[in-house]
MILUM-372380 format. One line per 5 residues: number of its first residue (from 0); their letters; for each residue x negated, y, z negated of C-alpha. Coordinates in pm, 1 decimal. Example, Ala and Ser with C-alpha at 12.3 -4.5 7.8 and 13.67 -1.06 7.14 Angstrom:
% residues 2
0	as	-1230.0 -450.0 -780.0 ~ -1367.0 -106.0 -714.0 .
% end
This chain:
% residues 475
0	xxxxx	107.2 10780.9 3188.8 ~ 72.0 10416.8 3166.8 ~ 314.2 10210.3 3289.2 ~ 371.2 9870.1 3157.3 ~ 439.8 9537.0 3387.2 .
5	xxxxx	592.7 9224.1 3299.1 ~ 493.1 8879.7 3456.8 ~ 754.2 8608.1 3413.6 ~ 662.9 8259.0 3440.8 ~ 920.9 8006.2 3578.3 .
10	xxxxx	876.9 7658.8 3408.9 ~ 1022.8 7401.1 3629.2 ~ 1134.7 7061.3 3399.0 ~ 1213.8 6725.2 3466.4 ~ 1438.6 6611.4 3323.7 .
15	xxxxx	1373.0 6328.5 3070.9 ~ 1541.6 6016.7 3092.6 ~ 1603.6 5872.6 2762.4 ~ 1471.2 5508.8 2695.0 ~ 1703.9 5277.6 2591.5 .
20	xxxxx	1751.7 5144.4 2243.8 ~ 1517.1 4849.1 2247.9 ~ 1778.2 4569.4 2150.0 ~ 1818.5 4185.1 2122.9 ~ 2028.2 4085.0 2370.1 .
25	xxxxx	2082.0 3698.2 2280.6 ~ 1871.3 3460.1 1999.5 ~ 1886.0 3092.0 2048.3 ~ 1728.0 2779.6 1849.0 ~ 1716.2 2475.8 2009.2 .
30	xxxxx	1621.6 2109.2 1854.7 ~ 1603.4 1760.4 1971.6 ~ 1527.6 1443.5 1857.0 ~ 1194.9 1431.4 2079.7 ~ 967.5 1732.4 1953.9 .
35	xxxxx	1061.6 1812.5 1581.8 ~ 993.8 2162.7 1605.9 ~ 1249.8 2417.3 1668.8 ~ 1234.2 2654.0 1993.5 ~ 1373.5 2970.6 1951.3 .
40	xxxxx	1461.2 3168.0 2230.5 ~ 1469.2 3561.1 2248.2 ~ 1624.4 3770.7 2523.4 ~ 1486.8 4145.6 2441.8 ~ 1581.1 4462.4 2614.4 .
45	xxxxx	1537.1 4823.7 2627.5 ~ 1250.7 5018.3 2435.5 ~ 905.6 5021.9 2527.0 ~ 680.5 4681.4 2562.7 ~ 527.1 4514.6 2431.1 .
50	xxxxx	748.9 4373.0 2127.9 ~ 598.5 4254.8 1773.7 ~ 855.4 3962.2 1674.6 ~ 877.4 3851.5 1342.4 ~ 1032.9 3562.8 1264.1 .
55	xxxxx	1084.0 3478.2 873.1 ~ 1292.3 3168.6 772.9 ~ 1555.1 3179.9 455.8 ~ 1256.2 2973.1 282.4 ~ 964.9 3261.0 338.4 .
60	xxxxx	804.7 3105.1 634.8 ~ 664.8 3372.1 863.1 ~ 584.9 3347.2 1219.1 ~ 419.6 3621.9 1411.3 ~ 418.5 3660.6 1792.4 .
65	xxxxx	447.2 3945.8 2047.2 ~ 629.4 4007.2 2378.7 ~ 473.6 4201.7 2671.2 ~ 789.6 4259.1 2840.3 ~ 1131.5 4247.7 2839.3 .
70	xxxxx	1337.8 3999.4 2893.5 ~ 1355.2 3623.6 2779.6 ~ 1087.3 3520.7 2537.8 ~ 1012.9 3177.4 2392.4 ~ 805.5 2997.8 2132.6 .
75	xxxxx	832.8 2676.1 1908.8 ~ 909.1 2768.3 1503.2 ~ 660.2 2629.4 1270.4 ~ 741.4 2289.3 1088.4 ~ 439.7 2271.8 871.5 .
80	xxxxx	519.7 2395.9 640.1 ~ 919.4 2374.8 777.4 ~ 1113.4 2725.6 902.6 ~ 1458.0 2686.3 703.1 ~ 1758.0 2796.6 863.6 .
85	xxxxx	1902.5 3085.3 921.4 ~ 1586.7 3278.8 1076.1 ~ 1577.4 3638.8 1058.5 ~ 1396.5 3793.7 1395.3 ~ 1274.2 4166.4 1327.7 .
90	xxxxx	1142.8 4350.4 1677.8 ~ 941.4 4633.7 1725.2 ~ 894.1 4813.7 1998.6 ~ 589.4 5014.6 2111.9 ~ 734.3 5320.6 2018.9 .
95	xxxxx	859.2 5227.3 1683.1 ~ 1178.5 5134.2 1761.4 ~ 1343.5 4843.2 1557.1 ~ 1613.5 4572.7 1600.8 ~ 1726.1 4303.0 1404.1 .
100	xxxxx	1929.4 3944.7 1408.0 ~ 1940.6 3626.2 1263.4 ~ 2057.1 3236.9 1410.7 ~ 2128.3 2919.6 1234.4 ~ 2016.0 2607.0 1346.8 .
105	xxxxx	1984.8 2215.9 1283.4 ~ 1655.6 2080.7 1222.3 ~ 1576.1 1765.3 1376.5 ~ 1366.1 1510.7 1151.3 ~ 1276.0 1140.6 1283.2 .
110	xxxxx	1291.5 853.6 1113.7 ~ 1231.5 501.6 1183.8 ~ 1240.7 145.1 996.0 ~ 943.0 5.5 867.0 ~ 939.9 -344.9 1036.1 .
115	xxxxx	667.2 -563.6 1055.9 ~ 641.9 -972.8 1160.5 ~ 501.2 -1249.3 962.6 ~ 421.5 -1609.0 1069.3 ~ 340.7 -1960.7 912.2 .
120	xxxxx	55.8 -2136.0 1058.9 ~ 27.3 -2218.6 1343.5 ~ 200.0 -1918.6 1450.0 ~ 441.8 -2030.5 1728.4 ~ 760.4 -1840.1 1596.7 .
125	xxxxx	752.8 -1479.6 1422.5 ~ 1021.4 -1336.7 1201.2 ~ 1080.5 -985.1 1152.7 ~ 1119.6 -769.6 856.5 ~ 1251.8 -444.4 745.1 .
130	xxxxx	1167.4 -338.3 435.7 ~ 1528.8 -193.2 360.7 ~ 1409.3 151.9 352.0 ~ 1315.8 445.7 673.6 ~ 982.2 624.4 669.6 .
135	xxxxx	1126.9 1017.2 733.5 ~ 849.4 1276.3 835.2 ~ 755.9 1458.5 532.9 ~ 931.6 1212.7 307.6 ~ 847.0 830.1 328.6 .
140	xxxxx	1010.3 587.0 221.0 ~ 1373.0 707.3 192.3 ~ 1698.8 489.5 225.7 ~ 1917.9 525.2 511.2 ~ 1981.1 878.2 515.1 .
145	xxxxx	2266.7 820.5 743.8 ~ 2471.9 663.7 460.0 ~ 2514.1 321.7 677.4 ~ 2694.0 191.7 967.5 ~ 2413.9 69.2 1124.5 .
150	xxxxx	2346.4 -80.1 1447.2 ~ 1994.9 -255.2 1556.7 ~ 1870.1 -317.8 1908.6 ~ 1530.9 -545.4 1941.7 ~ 1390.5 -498.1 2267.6 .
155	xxxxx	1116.1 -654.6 2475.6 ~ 1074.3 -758.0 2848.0 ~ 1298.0 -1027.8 2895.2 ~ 1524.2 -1047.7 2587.7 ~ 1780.6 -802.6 2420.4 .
160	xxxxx	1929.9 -865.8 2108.4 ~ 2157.5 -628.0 1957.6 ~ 2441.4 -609.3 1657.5 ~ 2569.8 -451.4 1350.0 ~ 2382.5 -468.6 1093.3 .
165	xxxxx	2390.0 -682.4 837.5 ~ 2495.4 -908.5 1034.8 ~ 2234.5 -1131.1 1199.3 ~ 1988.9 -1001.9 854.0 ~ 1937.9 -1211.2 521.8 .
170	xxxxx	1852.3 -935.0 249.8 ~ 1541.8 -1108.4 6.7 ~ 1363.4 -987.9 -341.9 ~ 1252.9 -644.3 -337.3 ~ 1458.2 -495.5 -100.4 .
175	xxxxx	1341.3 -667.6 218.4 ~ 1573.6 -769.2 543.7 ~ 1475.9 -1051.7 732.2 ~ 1624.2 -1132.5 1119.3 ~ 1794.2 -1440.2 1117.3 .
180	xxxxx	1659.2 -1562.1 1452.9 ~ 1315.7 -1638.8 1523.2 ~ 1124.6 -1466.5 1771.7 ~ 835.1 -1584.1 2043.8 ~ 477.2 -1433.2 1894.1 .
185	xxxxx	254.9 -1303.6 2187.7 ~ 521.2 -981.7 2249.0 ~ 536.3 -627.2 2175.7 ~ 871.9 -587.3 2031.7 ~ 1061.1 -264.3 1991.9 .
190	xxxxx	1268.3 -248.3 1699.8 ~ 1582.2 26.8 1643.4 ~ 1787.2 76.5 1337.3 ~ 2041.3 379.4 1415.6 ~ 2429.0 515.6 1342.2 .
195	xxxxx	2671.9 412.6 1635.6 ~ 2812.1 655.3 1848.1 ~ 2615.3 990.8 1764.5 ~ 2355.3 1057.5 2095.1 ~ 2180.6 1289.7 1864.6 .
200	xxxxx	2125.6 1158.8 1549.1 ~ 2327.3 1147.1 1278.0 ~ 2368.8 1407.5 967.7 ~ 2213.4 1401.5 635.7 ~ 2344.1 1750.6 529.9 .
205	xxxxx	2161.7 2064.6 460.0 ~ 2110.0 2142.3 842.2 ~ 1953.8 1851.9 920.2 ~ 1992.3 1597.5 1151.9 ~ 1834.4 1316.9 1104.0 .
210	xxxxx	1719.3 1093.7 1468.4 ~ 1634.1 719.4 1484.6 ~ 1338.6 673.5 1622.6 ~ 1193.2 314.6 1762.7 ~ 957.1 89.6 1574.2 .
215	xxxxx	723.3 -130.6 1724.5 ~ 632.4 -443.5 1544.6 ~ 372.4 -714.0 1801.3 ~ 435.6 -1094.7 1667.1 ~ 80.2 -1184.3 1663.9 .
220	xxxxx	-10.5 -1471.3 1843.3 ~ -308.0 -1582.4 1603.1 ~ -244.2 -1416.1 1274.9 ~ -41.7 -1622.7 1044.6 ~ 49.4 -1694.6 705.3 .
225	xxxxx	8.3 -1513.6 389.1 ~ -287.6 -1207.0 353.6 ~ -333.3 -1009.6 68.5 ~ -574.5 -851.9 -173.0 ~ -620.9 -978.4 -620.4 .
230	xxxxx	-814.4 -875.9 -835.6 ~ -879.1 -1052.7 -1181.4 ~ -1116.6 -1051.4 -1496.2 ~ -1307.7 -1278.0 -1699.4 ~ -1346.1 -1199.5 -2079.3 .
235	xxxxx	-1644.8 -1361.3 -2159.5 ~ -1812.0 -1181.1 -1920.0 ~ -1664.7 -837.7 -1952.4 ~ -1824.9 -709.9 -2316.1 ~ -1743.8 -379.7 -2257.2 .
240	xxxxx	-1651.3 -121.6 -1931.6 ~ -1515.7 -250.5 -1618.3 ~ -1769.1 -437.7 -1433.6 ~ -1852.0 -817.4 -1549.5 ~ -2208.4 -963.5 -1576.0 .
245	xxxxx	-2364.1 -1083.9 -1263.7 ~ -2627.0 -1285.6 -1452.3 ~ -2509.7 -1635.4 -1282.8 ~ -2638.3 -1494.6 -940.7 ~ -2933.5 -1317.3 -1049.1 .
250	xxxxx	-3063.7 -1637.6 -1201.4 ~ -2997.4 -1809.8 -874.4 ~ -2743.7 -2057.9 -1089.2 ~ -2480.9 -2029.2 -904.0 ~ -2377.2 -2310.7 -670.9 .
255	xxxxx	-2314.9 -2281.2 -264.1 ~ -2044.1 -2488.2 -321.6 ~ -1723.1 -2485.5 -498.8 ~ -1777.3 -2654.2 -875.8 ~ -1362.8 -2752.9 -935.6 .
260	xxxxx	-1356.4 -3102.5 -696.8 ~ -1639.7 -3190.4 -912.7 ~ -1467.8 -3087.7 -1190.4 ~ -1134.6 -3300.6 -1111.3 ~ -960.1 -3015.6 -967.1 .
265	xxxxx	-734.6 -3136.1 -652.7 ~ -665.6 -2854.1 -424.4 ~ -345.9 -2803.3 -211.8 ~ -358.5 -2737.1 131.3 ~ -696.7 -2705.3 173.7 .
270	xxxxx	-1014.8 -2874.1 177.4 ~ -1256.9 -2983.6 -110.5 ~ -1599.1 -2916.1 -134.5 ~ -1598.9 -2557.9 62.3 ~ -1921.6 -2338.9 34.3 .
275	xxxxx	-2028.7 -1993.8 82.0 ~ -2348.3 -1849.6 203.9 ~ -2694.9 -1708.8 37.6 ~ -2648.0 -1379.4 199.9 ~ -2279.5 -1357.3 -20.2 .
280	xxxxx	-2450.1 -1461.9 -335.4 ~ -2767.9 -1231.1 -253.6 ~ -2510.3 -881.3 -279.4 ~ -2592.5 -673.3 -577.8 ~ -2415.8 -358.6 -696.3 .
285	xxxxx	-2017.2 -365.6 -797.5 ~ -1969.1 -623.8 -510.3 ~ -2187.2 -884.1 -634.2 ~ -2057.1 -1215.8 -731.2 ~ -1960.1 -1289.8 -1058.6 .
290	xxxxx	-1861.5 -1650.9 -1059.5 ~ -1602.8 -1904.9 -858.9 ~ -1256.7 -1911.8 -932.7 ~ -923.4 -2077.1 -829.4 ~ -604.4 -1962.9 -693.0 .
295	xxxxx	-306.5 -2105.6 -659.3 ~ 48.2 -1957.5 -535.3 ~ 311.4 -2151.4 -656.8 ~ 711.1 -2188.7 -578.9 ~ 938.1 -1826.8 -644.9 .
300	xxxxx	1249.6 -2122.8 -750.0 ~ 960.2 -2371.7 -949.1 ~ 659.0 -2222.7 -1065.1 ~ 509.1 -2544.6 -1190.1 ~ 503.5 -2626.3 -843.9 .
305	xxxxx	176.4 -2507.2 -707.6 ~ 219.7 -2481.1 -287.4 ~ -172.8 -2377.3 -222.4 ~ -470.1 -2330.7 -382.7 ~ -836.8 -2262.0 -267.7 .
310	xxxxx	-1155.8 -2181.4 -453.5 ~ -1258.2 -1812.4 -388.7 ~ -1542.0 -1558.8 -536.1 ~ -1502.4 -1333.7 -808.7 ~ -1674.8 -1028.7 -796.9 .
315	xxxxx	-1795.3 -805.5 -1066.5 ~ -1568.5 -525.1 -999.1 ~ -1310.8 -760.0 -1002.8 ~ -1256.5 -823.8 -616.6 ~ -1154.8 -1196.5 -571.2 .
320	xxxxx	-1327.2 -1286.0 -251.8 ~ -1298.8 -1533.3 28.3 ~ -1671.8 -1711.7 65.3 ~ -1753.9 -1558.7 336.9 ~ -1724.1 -1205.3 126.3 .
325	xxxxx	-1387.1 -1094.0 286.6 ~ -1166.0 -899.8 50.1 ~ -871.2 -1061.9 263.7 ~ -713.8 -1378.1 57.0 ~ -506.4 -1603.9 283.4 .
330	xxxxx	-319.8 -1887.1 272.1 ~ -122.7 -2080.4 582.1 ~ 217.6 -2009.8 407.3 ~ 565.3 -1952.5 552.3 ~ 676.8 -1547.9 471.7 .
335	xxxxx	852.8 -1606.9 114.2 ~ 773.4 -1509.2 -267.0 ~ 508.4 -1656.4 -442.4 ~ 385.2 -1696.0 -820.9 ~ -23.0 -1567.1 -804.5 .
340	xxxxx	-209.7 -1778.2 -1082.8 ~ -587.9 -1768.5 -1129.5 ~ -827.3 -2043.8 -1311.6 ~ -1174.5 -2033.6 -1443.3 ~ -1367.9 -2318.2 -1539.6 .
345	xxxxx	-1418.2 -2218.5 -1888.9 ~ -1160.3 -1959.2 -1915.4 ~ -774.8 -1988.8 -1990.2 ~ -567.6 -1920.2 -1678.1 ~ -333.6 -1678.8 -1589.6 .
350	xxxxx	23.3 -1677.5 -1311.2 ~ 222.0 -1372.4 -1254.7 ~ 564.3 -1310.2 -1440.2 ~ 775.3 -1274.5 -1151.8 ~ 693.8 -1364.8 -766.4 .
355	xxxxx	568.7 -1164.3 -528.7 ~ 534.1 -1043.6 -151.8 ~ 176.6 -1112.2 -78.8 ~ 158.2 -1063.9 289.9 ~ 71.5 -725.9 454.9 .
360	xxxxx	346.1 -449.5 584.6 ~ 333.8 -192.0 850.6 ~ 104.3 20.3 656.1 ~ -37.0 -155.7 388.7 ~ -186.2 -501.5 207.2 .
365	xxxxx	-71.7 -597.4 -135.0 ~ -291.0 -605.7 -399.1 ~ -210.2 -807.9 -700.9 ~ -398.4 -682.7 -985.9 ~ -407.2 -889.4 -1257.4 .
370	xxxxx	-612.8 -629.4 -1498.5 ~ -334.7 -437.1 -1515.7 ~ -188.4 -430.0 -1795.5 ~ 149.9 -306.4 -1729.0 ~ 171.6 -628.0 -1442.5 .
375	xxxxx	396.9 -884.7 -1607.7 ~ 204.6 -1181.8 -1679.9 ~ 410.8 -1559.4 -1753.5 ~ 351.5 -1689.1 -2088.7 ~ 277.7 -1521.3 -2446.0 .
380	xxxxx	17.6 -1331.3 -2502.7 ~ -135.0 -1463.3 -2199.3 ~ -433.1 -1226.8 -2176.7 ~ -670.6 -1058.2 -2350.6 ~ -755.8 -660.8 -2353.6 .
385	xxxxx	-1113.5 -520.2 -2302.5 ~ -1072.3 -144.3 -2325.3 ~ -844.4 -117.9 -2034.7 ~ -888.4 -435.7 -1831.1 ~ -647.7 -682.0 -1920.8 .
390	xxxxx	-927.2 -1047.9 -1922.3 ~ -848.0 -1445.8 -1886.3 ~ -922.2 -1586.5 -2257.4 ~ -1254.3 -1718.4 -2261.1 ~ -1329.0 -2055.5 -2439.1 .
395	xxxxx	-1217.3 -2274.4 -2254.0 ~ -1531.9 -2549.4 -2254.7 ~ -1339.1 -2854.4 -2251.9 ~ -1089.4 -2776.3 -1934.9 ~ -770.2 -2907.5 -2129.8 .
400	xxxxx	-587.8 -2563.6 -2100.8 ~ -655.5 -2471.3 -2495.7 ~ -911.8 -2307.5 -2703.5 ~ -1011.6 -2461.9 -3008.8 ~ -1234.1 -2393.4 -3247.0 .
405	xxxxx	-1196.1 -2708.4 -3510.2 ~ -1034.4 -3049.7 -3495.0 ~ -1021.4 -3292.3 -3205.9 ~ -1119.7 -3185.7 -2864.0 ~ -1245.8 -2869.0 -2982.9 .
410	xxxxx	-1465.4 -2621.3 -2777.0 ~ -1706.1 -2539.9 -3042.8 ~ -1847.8 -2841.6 -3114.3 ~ -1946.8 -2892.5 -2692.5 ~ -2143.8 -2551.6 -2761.7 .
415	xxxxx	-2322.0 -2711.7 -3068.3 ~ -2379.3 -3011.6 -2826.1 ~ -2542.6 -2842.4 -2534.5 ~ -2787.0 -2724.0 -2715.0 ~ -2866.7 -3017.1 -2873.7 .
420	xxxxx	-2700.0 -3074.7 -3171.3 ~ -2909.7 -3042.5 -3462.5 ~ -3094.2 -2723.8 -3481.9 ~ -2799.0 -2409.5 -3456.4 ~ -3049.7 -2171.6 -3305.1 .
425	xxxxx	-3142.4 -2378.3 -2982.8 ~ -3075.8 -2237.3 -2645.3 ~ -3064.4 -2357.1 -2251.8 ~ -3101.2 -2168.2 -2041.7 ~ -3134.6 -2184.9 -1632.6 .
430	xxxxx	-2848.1 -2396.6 -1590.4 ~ -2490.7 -2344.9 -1433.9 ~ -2253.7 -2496.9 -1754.1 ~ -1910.7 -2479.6 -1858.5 ~ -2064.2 -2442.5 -2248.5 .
435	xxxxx	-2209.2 -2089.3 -2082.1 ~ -1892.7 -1905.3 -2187.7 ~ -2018.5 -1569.2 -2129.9 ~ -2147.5 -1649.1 -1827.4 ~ -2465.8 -1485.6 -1934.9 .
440	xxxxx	-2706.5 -1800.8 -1791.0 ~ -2814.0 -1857.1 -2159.9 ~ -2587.1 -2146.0 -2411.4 ~ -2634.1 -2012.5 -2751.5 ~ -2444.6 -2134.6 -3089.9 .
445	xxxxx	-2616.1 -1874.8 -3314.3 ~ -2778.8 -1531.9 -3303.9 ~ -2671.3 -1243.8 -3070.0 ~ -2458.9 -1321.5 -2812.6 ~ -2362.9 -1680.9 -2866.9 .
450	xxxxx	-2128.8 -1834.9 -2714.2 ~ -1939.9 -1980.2 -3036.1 ~ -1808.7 -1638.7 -3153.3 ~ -1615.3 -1610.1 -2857.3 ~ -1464.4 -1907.0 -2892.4 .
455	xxxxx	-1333.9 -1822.5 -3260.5 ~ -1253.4 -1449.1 -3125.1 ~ -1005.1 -1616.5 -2861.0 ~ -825.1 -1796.2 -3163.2 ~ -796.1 -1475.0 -3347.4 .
460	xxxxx	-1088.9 -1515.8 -3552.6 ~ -960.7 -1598.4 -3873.4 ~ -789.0 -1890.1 -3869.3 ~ -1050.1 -2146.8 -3738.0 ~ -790.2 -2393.1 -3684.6 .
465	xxxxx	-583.2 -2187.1 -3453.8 ~ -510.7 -2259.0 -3105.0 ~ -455.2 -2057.3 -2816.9 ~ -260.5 -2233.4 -2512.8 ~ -291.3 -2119.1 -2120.4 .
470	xxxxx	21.6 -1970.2 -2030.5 ~ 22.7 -2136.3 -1682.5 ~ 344.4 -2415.9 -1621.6 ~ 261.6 -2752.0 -1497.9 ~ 448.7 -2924.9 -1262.0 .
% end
């Protein structure tokens, strides 16, 4: 008989002690007016470390990070591109465990005024601009987004000044501020437009504040007066395209020295008889130098009134150049608008419509391009188009402000005289003359490329005893 046994088997268990639901205990966002970026805050609990976080922002911005323990963790939101508010934080724990939140919050954007000094010459006294408007990260060039109320403190060592704004501020053409009260040149100066009373900023709605921030603006000690860029074409010698004939230079022809005093020009403020170097003239390419040429700002209140004028380079991409090559125009003027007018020895000159803030901002130089066509120009008609370059009439051989082809004083017949006279299909050549009107070194009154067609082009071409008139007021 077999007899059966049993073996029992004791188990002894632990008990298990049940992890805690992981959880989010607290979720702050923090901003300031120093570092843009928001800081979020998580306190996490319970579950198993470490933590996948995912933030996602009610615009679809998505920040991933990861906690390797519980309790308080931190990291800044991204701003580029920016986290809108509210945030939605997911967490997982290691074991697969999942909480969720969410938190508003403000952002915090800077902005600050654009302010900048200028200076007559000499420069003993700045005075400080605004341009009106605040530079806001992300979006430059906005108005006040505060809605107004202003205050403004300028600060340097030494000397406070401080007010409500306007007051103390003339507001000029174009939407620029100027401080009433001049100010030393040789400081650092540190400029604040804000809203009173509000520590943090002030709101501009849709969860944003919006935080002053100071400018700095240095009143130079040497730079002064007016600085800015032009540009300008000649239609005789722009046939076609957008760069004008350099031929002048190649055939050595032109002169070192300004040609107007000879020609009876009297400058304003500056002296006669200035030259430029070899090395200028010797530049090839898109830079190389076209011809001389005069400019001439003239009074925002009188514009027959011309204030300064100076001989300067053209160049064939239609740079206008100081002589020494510098793309940098200036002119010892007082801050203030100015009419920009151009002349050419044989071409009709041009002035701008309306005047104009030449010198240089914060950020930028003007540049007053007078080939563009959509740039109001004084006068009638006071241009002419070459494809898409808007050209100073050519024709202009006599210097009397007209273009004639017939009658008294017309430009034709000083053509038909440079080359002699008598035999129409003459030519000189290697000689810098105002009867060269396309500035192609050769005078020609017949054949290909003469210079008489041009002249009865400018009048319109069929009515050879047109005129056209420069559109530039005298005084």
């Amino acid at each position: 008989m077999i007899r059966s046994s049993s073996l029992l088997i004791l188990v002894c268990c632990t008990p298990v002690v049940a992890q805690a639901q992981c959880q989010i205990v607290s979720i702050n966002v923090t901003n300031q007016c120093g570092p843009n970026a928001p800081f979020v805050t998580v306190d996490l609990a319970g579950g198993v470390p470490p933590y996948q976080l995912t933030f996602t922002g009610s615009n679809g911005v998505v920040l991933d990070a990861q906690s390797f323990a519980q309790g308080t963790f931190s990291t800044y939101l991204p701003t580029a591109p920016l986290m809108d508010s509210p945030v939605e934080v997911v967490v997982t724990d290691e074991l697969g465990c999942v909480a969720t939140t969410s938190a508003y919050f403000n952002h915090y954007v800077a902005y600050w005024a654009e302010v900048w000094f200028e200076q007559a010459c000499p420069p003993t006294m700045g005075t400080l601009f605004w341009r009106g408007t605040f530079d806001i990260i992300g979006s430059p060039g906005n108005p006040d987004p505060c809605g107004g109320g202003l205050e403004y403190a300028i600060d340097r060592d030494g000397l406070h000044l401080s007010g409500v704004f306007p007051n103390g501020w003339s507001q000029l053409a174009n939407g620029f501020w100027r401080f009433d009260t001049p100010l030393a040149t040789g400081y650092d100066y540190s400029v604040i437009l804000y809203t009173p009373n509000t520590s943090s900023g002030c709101w501009g709605g849709s969860n944003v504040v919006y935080c002053p921030t100071s400018s700095g603006a240095t009143a130079s000690s040497s730079t002064c007066g007016q600085q800015f860029h032009l540009k300008a074409a000649l239609g005789g010698a722009l046939p076609s395209g957008t760069l004008m004939r350099d031929d002048l230079r190649a055939a050595d022809l032109l002169p070192l020295t300004e040609p107007y005093t000879a020609l009876g020009y009297v400058y304003t403020g500056s002296p006669t008889a200035l030259s430029t170097t070899q090395t200028v003239l010797n530049t090839t390419g898109v830079n190389a130098i076209v011809d001389w040429v005069v400019v001439e700002l003239r009074s925002a209140t009188a514009p027959g009134t011309i204030l300064y004028s100076a001989p300067f380079l053209l160049q064939s991409d239609g740079d206008v150049v100081d002589m020494n090559g510098s793309h940098f125009l200036t002119a010892p003027l007082p801050p203030e608008l100015y009419h920009v007018a151009i002349l050419h020895r044989n071409h009709l000159g041009v002035m701008t419509a309306s005047p104009t803030w030449l010198n240089k901002n914060l950020y930028s130089t003007l540049t007053v391009d007078l080939r563009n066509g959509s740039l109001p120009m004084y006068g009638t008609i006071p241009r002419m188009q070459v494809g898409n370059t808007w050209c100073l009439w050519p024709g202009d051989v006599t210097g009397d402000g007209s273009v004639r082809y017939t009658g008294a004083g017309n430009d034709r017949d000083l053509v038909l005289q440079g080359i002699g006279g008598l035999v129409p299909t003459n030519t000189v050549t290697g000689q810098y003359r105002t009867d060269d009107v396309n500035l192609d070194g050769v005078v020609k009154y017949a054949g290909e490329d003469n210079d008489r067609d041009i002249i009865l082009h400018t009048i319109g071409g069929t009515v050879p005893t047109a005129v056209r008139y420069e559109q530039v007021p005298g005084p």
